[in-house]
Each structure stands twice: as C-alpha cells, then as structure tokens.
N, C-alpha and C positions, 0 to 999 in steps of 0.2 A: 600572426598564426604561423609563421614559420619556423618558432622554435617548437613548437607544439606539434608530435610527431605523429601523437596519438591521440587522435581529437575527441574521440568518442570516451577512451577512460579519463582524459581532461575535464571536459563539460559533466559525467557522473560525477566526478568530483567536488566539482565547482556546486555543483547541486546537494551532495551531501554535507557541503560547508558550509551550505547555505541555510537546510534545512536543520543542520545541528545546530550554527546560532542561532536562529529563531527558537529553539528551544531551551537553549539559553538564558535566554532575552526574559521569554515567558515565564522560565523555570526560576528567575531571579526576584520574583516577586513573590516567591513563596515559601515559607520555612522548610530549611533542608532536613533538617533532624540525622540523624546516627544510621547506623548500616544494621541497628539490633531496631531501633524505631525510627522510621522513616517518616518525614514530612512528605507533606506533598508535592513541594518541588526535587525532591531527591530520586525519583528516576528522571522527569526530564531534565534534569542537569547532567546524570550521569551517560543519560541515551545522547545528549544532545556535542557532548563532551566525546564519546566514543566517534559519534558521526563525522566531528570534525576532525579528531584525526584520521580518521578513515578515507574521508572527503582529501585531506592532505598527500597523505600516502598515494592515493592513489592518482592524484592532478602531479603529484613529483616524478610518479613512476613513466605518465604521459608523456613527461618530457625527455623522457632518455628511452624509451622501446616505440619502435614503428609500428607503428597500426593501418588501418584503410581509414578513407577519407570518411567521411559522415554521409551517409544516406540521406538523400531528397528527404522531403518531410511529406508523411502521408495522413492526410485529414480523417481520413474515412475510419479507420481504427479509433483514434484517437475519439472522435465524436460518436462512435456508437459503443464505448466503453466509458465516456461521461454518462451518458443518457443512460445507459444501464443501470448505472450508481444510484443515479436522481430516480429512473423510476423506481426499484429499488427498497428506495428511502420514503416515498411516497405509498406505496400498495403493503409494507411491510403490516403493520398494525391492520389491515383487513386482509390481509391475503393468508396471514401468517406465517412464520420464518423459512419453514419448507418448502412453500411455493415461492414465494419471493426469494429467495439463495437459487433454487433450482433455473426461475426466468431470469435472472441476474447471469448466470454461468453461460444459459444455452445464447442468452442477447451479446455479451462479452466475448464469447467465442466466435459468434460470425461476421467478426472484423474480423478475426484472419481467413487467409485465404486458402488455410490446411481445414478448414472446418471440416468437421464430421459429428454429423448430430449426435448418433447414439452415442461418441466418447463425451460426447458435450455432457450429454443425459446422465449418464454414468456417473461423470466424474461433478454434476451438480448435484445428484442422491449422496454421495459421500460426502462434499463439505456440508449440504446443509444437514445430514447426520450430526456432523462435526459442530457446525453452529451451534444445532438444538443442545449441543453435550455443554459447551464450553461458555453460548451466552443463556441457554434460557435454565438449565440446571446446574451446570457449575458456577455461572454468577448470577444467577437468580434474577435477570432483566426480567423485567414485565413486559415478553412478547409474548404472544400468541401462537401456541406453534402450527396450527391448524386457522384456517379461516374458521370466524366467527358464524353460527350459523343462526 
C-alpha cells in the first residue's frame, strides 16, 4: 500500500474492474449482434468494457494524486440499506411500487446520520413517481402500482 496514494479512488477502481469483467464474463456467452441490431450480450459487453476502463483510469490516477486514508468501516449503513433492498423486493408485489419505493428510500435514508424524514418522504414520492413512469408504463413490468385490495 505504499505506492497507493489514494486508496479510496484505488479500491473504486479495483471494484469497477471487477464488476466490468464480470460483465464481460457473462456478456460472452451471448450473441453480440450490430449497434443497428443488438444481441443480448452487446450492452453488457459494452457497459462492462467501459467499466473497466473506467475502473483503470481511475486505480492509475490513485497512484499519482494524494488522497486521505480510508475510513473505519461502518456496519450499520451498510446492513440497513441491504435489508431495505430485500424487504423491498419482498412486499413489492403486495404493497405495490409506490409504497414499496417510498419505505425503500425513508428505511435507506436512516443509515445516515443527516436523516431528515420529511426530505426522506419527499424525495421517495418522487422516484417512486419516477418508478411507476419508467418500470410499470414505460416498460410495462407487471407490478402493481397500488396495493392489491
């Protein structure tokens, strides 16, 4: 770790390299097709391909600009932005997208320690507006957008 100045855009790095070859990996098993008809592996080839130079770029630039060290590692954000996810993904289909997006943002938010409900509230009425626009009428998922009654 010594030549690593900047540890925190190293390790995003390292992370982006990692998660671009895995896309790779996966994207390789699937016809790529044309940029006029695209197969199904031809975004994650080409998402996975940007990542990693991205991932590159930025673990090279680690090593020549100083940064601060890496912060302790904190559990408690961490595990109540998992479990948000999972519950989430679990009450979705009876809750419907609006309530489920809305308890998803206010549960995600109070891991930090800036929380403030009402921006929580707010700012979860706007993406799951955003949700409803983009997965249940712009791509036509079969969720629910309303609990079932």
């Amino acid at each position: 770790m010594a030549y690593i100045r900047h540890p925190k855009d190293f390790f995003a790095g390292v992370l982006f390299i990692a998660f671009g070859a895995l896309a790779l990996v996966v994207g390789g098993n699937y016809t790529l097709g044309t940029a006029a008809r695209m197969g199904p592996g031809y975004f994650p080839r080409i998402l996975g391909g940007l990542l990693v130079v991205l991932g590159l770029a930025l673990a090279l630039r680690a090593l020549r600009l100083n940064g601060p060290p890496l912060p302790g590692w904190k559990w408690r954000p961490v595990l109540v932005v998992l479990i948000s996810v999972a519950v989430f993904g679990l009450i979705v289909n009876r809750a419907g997208v609006v309530l489920s997006t809305i308890l998803l943002i206010v549960a995600s938010s109070a891991a930090s320690r800036e929380f403030r409900f009402r921006e929580s509230i707010v700012a979860g009425c706007i993406l799951a507006a955003l949700a409803v626009g983009v997965f249940v009428i712009g791509l036509k998922l079969q969720l629910p957008i309303w609990p079932a009654s």
